[in-house]
N, C-alpha and C positions, 0 to 999 in steps of 0.2 A: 416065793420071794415077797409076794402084796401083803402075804397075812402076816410074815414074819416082819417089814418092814410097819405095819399099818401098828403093830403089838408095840413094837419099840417107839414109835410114836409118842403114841397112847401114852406108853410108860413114862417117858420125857415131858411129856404137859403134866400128870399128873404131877410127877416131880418139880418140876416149876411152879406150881400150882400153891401147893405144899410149900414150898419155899418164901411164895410171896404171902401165905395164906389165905390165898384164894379159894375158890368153891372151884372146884375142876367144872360145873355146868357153865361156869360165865364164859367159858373160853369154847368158840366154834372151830373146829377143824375143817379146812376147806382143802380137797386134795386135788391141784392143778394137774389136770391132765394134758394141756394145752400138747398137741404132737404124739399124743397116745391117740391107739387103735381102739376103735370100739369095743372087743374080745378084752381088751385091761378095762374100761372103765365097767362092765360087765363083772369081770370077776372081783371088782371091789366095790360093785353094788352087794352081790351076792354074799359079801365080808362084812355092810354091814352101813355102807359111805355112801350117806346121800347129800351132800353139798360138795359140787365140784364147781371147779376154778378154771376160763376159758381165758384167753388171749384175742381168740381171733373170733369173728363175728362169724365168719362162716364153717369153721369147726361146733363153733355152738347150733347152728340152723341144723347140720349135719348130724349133731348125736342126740338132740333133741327128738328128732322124728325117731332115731332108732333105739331110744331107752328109754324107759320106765319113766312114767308123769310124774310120779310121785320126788322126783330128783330137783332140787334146789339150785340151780345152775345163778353162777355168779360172774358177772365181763368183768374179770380185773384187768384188761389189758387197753392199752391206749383208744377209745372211740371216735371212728370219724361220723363227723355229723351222717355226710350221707347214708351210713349203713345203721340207723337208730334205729327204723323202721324193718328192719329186718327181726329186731331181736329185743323191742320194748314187751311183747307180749309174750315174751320166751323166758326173762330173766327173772330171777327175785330182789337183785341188787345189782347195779353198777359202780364198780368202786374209784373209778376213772374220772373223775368232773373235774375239769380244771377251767373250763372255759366258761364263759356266759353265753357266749354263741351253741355250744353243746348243751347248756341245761337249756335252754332257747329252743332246740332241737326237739329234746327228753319231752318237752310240756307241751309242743306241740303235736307227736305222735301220741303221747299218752291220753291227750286227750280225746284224739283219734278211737283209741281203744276202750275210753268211758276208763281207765286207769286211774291210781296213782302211783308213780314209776317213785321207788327207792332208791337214792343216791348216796354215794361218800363223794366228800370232796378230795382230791386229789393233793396233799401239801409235797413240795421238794422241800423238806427238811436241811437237809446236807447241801443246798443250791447247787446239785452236778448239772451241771449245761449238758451232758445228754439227757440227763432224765424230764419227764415232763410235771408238770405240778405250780401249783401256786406258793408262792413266798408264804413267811408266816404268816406277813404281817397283812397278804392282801384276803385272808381268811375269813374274819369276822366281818370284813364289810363283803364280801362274795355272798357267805352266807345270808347276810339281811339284805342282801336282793335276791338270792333263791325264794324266797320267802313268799315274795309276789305272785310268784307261779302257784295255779292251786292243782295241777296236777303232778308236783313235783316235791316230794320229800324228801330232807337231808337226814340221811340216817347217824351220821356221824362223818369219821376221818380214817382218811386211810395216807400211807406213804410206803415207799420202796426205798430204803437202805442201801447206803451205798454196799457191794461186795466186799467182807473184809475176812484174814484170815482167824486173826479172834473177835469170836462175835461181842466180848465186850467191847470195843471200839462203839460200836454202833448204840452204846449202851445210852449215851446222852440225846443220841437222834430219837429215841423211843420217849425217856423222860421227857424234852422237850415237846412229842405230839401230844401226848399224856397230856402236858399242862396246859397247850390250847385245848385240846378236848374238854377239859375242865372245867378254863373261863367261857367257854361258850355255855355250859350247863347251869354254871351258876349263874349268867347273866337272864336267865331264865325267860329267852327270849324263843326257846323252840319248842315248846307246848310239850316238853317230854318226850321228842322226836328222836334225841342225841343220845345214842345208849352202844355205837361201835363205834372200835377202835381197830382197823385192820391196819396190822405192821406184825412186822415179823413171816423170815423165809426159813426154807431148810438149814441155811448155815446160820442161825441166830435167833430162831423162834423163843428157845428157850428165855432168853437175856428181855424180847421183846411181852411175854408171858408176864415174866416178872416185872415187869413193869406199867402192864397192864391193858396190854392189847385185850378184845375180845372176840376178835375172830386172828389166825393163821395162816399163812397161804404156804400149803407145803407140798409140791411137786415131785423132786429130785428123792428126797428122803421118802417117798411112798412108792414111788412110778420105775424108779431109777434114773440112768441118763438120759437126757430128751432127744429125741431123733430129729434135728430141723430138716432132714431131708422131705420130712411132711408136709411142711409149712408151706403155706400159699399167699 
């Protein structure tokens, strides 16, 4: 099912890729395992997948010890302060920052570790009062006080889409991060730091592709259905 699932993927970015005229290499595949068994993230190391996608701080502490170093592991999921010190010296990206109290956290551990911890900031595009994230507009001034921190790099933006049945819907939530992505670049205030865009899931990566995400977060479409009975 992983190699046949990971194929059609594949095929799907390219195809988006192609579509928007993109270079298939700009776009990263990140395959969320968050609630998968060790034995699955194994047998799609083994296919080929080494950037996987964590939820929980302690699922990552946990597959870390037992897979291969060479693995790219990335917190897309909500970070409490208290657990930053678990896993600043684990990750290669956190894609979660919506707070100043949290990158406050991020700079203090990292420093800890002689680091520099990689960040997306977190935007709620769509303003859904469950999801978490900063408004557009409180972006560009978040960002130019990330700034201050010197063991703390904004790599870019990331957002979580609302669920919809057709993924064009969400199609104006992706152009809109696209265009703050943008004016942060060209205001040419991040020394060349700002080069991702992580949006786009299993029901809409495509739509989010084409408009210029450059990483994907795609779970369900690789893994299958997610077992929460694992979750802790």
């Amino acid at each position: 099912m992983l190699k046949e699932n990971l194929t059609e993927t594949e095929a799907r970015i390219q195809a988006a890729c192609k579509r928007a005229g993109r270079d298939r290499s700009a776009v990263t595949l990140i395959a969320v395992s968050k609630t998968k068994p060790i034995s699955m993230l194994k047998e799609a190391y083994d296919l080929g997948v080494r950037v996987f996608g964590e939820n929980k701080v302690q699922e990552i502490r946990e597959k870390y010890e037992a897979l291969p170093k060479d693995i790219e592991w990335h917190m897309i999921g909500h970070l409490q302060t208290n657990k930053v010190k678990y896993i600043i010296d684990k990750v290669k990206l956190i894609h979660s920052v919506d707070s100043m109290r949290l990158a406050e956290t991020i700079e203090k551990e990292a420093e800890k570790h002689n680091r520099t911890a990689d960040i997306l900031l977190e935007v709620n595009v769509a303003q859904e009062a469950s999801k978490f994230g900063l408004k557009t507009d409180e972006v560009l001034p978040f960002y130019e006080e990330t700034m201050k921190f010197p063991h703390v790099r904004v790599r870019g933006l990331m957002t979580i889409a609302p669920f919809v049945e057709n993924p064009e819907n969400n199609r104006p939530i992706f152009a809109d991060l696209h265009k703050l992505y943008v004016d942060i670049k060209e205001k040419n205030i991040d020394n060349g730091t700002v080069s991702i865009l992580s949006m786009g899931m299993t029901n809409d990566y495509e739509v989010a592709v084409e408009e210029g995400a450059t990483m994907v977060r795609i779970g369900t479409g690789i893994f299958g259905a997610r077992d929460y009975s694992r979750q802790g």
